[in-house]
N, C-alpha and C positions, 0 to 999 in steps of 0.2 A: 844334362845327360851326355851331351856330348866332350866332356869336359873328364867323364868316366871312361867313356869307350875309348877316347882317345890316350887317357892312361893304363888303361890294361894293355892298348893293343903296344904303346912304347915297352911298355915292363913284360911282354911276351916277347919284341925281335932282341932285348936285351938279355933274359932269358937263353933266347935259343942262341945267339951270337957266342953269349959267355960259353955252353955247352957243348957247342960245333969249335970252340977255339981250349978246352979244357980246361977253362978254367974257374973257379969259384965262385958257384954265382954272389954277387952281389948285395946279400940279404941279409937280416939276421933272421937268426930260428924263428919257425912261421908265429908262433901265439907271442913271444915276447916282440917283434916285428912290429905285430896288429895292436896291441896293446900301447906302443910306444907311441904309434900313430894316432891312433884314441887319446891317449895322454894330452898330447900336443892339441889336437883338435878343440878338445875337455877345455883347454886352460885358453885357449884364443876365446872359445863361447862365454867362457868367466869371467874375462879381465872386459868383453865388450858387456859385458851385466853388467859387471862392478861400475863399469865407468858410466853408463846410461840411469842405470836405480843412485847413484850418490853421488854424481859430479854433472847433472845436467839441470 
């Protein structure tokens, strides 16, 4: 949990940093963003199945 709050609260002073200096925040559009992130996460939890259910 603390692994979370300490990622929000970087991607909030980088947020507010980028905004107070005008410039773009950082991100891609919020749902393809969160989606990409799921993606990526998706594919770490399946490659660590694959390798435990057939190579152990």
């Amino acid at each position: 949990m603390n692994e979370v709050i300490l990622a929000t609260l970087a991607g909030f002073v980088v947020g507010v940093l980028f905004s107070a200096l005008k410039l773009p925040i950082p991100a891609p559009p919020v749902l393809s963003g969160i989606m990409g992130i799921v993606g990526v996460y998706l594919g770490g939890l399946t490659y660590q199945w694959i390798i435990d259910n057939f190579f152990s």
